[in-house]
C-alpha positions in Angstrom: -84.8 30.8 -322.5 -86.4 27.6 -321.6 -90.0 27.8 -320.1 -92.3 26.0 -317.4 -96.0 26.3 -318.2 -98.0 25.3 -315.0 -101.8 25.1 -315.5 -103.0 27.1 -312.7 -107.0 26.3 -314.2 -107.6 24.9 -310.8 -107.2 28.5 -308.8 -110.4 29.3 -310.6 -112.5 26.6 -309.7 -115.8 27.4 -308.2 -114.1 25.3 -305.1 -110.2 25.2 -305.4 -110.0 22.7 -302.6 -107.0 20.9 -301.5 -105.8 20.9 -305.2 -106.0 24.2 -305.3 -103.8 25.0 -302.3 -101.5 22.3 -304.2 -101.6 24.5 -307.3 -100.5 27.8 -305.5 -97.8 26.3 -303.3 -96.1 24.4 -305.7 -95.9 26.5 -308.5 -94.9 29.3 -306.2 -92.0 26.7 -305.1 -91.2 25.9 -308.9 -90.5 29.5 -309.5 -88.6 30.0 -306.8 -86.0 26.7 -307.2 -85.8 27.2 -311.1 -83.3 25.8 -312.7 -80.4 28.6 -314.7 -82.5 30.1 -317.2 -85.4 28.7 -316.9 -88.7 30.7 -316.2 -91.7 29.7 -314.8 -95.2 30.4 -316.2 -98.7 30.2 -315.0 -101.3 29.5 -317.8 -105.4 29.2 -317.2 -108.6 28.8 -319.7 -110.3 32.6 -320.7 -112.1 33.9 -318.1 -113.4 37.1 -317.0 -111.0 37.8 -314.2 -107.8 35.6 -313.3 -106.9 37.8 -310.5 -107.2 34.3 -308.4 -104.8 32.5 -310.9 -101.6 35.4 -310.0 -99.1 34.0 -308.0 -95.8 34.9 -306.0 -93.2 34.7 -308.4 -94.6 33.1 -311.4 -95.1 35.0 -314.5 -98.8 35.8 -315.8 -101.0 33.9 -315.8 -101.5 33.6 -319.5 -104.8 33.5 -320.5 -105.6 30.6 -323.3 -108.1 31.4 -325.7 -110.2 28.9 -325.0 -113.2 29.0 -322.1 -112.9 26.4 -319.0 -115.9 24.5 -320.7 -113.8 24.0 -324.2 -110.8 23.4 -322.6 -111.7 20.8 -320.9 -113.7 19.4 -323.8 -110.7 19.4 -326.1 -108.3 17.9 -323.7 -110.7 14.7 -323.0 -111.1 14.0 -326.4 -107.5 14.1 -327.0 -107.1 17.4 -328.8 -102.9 18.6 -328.5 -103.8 22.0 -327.6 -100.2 23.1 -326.6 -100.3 25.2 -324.2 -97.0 27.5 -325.0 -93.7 26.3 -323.4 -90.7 24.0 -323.9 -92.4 21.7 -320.6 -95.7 21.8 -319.2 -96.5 20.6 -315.3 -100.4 20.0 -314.8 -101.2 19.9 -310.9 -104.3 18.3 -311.9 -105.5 15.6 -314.4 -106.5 18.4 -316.4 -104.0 18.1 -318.9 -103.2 18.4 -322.7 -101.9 15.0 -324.2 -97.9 14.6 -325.0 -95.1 13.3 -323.6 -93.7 17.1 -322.9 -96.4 17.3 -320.2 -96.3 16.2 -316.1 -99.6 15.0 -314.4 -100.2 15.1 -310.8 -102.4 12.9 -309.7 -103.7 13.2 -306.3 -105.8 9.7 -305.8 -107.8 7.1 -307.0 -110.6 7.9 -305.6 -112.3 7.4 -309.5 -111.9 3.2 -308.7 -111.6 2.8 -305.2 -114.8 5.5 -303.9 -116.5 6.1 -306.8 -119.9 6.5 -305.1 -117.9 9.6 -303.8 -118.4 11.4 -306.9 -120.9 12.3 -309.2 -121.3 10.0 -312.2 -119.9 12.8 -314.8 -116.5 13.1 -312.5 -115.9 9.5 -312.2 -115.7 9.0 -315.9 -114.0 12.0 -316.7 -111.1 11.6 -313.9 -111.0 7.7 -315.5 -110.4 8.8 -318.8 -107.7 11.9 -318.3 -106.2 9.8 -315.9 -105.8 6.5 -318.0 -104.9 8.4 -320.7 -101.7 10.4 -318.6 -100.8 7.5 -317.2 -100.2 5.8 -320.7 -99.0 9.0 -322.6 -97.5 11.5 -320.5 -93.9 12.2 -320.1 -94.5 11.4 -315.8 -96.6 11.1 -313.2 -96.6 12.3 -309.6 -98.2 11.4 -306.9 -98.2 12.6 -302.9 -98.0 8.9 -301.8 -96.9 5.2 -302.6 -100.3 4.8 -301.5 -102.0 6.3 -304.8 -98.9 5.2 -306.4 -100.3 1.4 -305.9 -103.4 2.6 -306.3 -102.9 3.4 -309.8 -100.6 0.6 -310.7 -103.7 -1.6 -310.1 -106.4 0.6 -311.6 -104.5 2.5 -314.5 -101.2 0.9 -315.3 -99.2 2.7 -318.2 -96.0 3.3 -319.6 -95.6 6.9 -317.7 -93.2 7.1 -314.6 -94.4 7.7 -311.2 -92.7 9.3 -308.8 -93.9 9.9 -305.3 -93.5 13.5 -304.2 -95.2 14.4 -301.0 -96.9 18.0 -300.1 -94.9 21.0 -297.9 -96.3 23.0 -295.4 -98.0 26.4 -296.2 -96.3 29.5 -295.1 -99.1 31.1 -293.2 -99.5 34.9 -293.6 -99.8 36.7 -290.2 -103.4 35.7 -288.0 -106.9 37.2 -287.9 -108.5 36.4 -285.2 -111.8 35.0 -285.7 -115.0 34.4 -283.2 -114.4 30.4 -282.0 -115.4 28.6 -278.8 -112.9 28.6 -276.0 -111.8 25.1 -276.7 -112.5 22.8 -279.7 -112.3 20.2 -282.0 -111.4 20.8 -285.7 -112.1 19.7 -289.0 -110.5 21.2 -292.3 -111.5 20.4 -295.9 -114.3 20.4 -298.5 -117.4 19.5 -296.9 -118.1 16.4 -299.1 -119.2 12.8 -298.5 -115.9 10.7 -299.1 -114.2 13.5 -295.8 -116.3 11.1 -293.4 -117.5 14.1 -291.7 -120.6 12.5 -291.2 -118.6 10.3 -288.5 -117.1 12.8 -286.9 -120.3 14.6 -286.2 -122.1 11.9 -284.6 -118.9 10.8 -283.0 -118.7 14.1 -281.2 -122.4 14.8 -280.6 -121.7 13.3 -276.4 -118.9 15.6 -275.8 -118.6 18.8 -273.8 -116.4 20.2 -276.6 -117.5 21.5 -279.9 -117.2 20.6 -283.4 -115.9 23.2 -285.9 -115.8 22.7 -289.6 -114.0 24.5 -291.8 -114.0 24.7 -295.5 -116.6 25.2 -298.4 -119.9 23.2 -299.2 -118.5 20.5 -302.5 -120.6 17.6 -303.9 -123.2 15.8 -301.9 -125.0 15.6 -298.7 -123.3 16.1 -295.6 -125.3 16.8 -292.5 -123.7 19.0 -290.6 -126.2 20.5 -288.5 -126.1 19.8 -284.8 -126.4 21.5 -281.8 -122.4 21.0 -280.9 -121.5 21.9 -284.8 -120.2 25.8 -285.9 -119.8 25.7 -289.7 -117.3 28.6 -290.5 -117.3 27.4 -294.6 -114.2 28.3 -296.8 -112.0 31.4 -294.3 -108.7 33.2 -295.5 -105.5 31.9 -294.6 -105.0 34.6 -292.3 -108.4 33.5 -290.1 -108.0 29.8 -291.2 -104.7 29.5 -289.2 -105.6 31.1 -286.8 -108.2 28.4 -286.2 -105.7 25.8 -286.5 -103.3 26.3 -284.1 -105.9 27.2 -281.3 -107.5 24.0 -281.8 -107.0 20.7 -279.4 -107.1 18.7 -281.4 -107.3 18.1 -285.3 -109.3 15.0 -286.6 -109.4 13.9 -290.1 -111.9 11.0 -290.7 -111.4 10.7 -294.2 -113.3 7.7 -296.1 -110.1 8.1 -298.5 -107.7 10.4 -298.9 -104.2 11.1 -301.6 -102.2 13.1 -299.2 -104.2 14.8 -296.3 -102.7 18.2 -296.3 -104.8 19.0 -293.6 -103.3 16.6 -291.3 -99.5 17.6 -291.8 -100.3 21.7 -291.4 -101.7 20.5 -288.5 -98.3 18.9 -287.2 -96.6 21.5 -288.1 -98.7 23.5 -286.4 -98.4 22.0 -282.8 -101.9 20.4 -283.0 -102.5 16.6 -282.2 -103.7 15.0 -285.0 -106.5 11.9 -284.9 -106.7 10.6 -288.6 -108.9 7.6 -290.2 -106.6 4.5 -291.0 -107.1 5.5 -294.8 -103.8 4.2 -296.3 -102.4 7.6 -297.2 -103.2 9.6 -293.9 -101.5 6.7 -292.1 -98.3 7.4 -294.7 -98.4 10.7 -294.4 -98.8 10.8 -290.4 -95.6 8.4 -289.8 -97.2 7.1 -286.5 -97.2 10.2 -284.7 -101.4 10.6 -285.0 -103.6 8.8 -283.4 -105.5 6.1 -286.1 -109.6 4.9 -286.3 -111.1 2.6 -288.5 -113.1 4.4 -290.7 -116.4 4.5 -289.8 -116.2 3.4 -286.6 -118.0 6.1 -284.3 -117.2 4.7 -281.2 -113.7 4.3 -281.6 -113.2 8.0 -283.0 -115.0 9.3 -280.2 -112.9 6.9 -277.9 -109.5 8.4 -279.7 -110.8 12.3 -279.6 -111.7 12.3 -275.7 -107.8 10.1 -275.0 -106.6 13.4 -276.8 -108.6 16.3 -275.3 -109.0 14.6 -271.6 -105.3 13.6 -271.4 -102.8 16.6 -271.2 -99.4 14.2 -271.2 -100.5 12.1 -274.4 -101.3 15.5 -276.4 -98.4 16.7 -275.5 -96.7 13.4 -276.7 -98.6 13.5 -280.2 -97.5 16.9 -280.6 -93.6 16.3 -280.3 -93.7 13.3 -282.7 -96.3 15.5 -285.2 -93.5 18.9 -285.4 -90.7 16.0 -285.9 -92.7 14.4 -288.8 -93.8 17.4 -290.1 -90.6 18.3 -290.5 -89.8 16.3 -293.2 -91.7 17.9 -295.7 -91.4 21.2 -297.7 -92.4 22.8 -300.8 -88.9 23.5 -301.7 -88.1 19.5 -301.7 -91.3 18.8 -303.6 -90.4 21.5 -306.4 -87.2 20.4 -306.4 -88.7 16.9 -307.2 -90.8 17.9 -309.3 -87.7 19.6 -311.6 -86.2 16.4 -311.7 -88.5 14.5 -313.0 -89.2 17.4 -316.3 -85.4 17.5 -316.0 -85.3 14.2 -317.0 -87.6 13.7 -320.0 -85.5 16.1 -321.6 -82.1 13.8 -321.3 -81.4 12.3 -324.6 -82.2 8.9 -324.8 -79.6 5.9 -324.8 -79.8 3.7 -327.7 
């Protein structure tokens, strides 16, 4: 019986992130649109406890006998660890090297923002993804955005297919403690989310700011009177957050997808995003777009949205019409296709 390994390494990071939610969903999606005799595995480095790593429907994870550190060492230097498995899918450019193997690549932020990472990540993510691009079986992206990205920055041999996100199946709400109306920001509280921006471009308004998500790399200064830092909640209290809030705002200096921002849609919430090439994709016209950077214009778009009940309403129409168009089941089905198809014999 045929087997899917999917490297669920990223479930264990210290801050899963956005790729971590990509992880979970899609190989939950992969085992549950698997092909006639095909199973789907999860596989991670050793650690002491890979509860984290389980999910829904996929078997394991197994554990490789090999620590985080060592793994990683040993697939940047090239070394074909196999991971077990007839194909392998890595949802991150954490990958072994071979042409059996499918790399998701989630930006370019590596060339285009590299001030937006720490010197060690920059040249790591160059390398692993370089290498994939030149040697792995396919590539997927979330956007033609990164896929243009990485024509220009990291051309190679691999196909790229553009597969875009799906929306998370939220358990039941929590309620959690928030103010009675609100402004909201999701993600990883890191430079390159622009949430710098939105705090200063808030800072006038009779409505608070609430971030939500963990502390990542860098300086971001967060504290103001107007700002409530909730840091990384539980799905349960997270979207519960979501759909109470007026509005969503994603100021993003760069961005591969911008989960965030479709949840949001699908949610009901308005959604004001940064004219970073991929939010604008993803968003389809039905947000409201800023330059990035520009304080006084995001301020300008936030208050249009909060002060104006008609236009909300407007945003959020065209936001549960585009959100609509994207599911986990499409994007494993996707993703099946393109593993499908390096295992087609070739024509000579």
């Amino acid at each position: 019986m045929p087997q899917l390994v999917v490297l669920t390494e990223q479930l264990l990071a210290p801050v899963p992130g956005g790729t971590g939610r990509y992880t979970r969903e899609l190989a939950a999606a992969l085992a549950a649109t698997a092909p006639a005799g095909w199973t789907v595995t999860g596989a991670v480095s050793r650690h002491r406890d890979v509860e984290a790593a389980v999910v829904p429907g996929v078997e394991g994870p197994k554990v490789l006998p090999l620590p985080r550190r060592a793994l990683i060492a040993a697939w940047e230097h090239g070394i074909p660890f196999w991971p077990g498995g007839d194909a392998v899918h890595a949802p991150t450019p954490l990958a072994p090297p071979g042409g059996r193997v499918v790399v998701t690549v989630h930006d370019a932020v590596p060339w285009t923002h590299p001030e937006t990472l720490t010197r060690r990540g920059v040249a790591w993510h160059r390398k692993v993804i370089s290498r994939a691009t030149a040697k792995a079986g396919a590539i997927v992206v979330p956007t033609r955005a990164v896929a243009e990205d990485l024509a220009h920055h990291a051309p190679g041999a691999a196909p790229v297919h553009v597969i875009g996100h799906g929306v998370t199946a939220w358990p039941d709400e929590s309620p959690v403690e928030l103010p009675e109306r609100y402004v909201l920001a999701i993600g990883t509280l890191e430079p390159r989310k622009g949430l710098g921006t939105l705090v200063e471009a808030t800072a006038g308004m009779r409505i608070p700011l609430v971030l939500i998500g963990p502390r990542g790399w860098g300086e971001v200064d967060a504290d103001a009177p107007h700002v409530r830092v909730l840091g990384r909640l539980p799905d349960a209290e997270l979207v519960y957050a979501l759909r109470r809030a007026a509005v969503l705002v994603v100021p993003s200096l760069t961005e591969g997808f911008g989960l965030p921002l479709l949840e949001a849609m699908a949610a009901g919430v308005p959604v004001v995003h940064s004219d970073a090439p991929a939010l604008v994709e993803v968003a389809g016209g039905a947000g409201l777009v800023t330059p990035r950077g520009d304080v006084g214009a995001l301020t300008a778009a936030i208050r249009s949205v909060v002060d104006d009940e008609a236009r909300a309403a407007g945003m959020v129409s065209a936001g549960l019409r585009r959100a609509e168009e994207f599911t986990w089941e499409k994007a494993a089905r996707d993703t099946w296709a393109a593993h499908l198809r390096l295992r087609l014999p070739r024509v000579t």
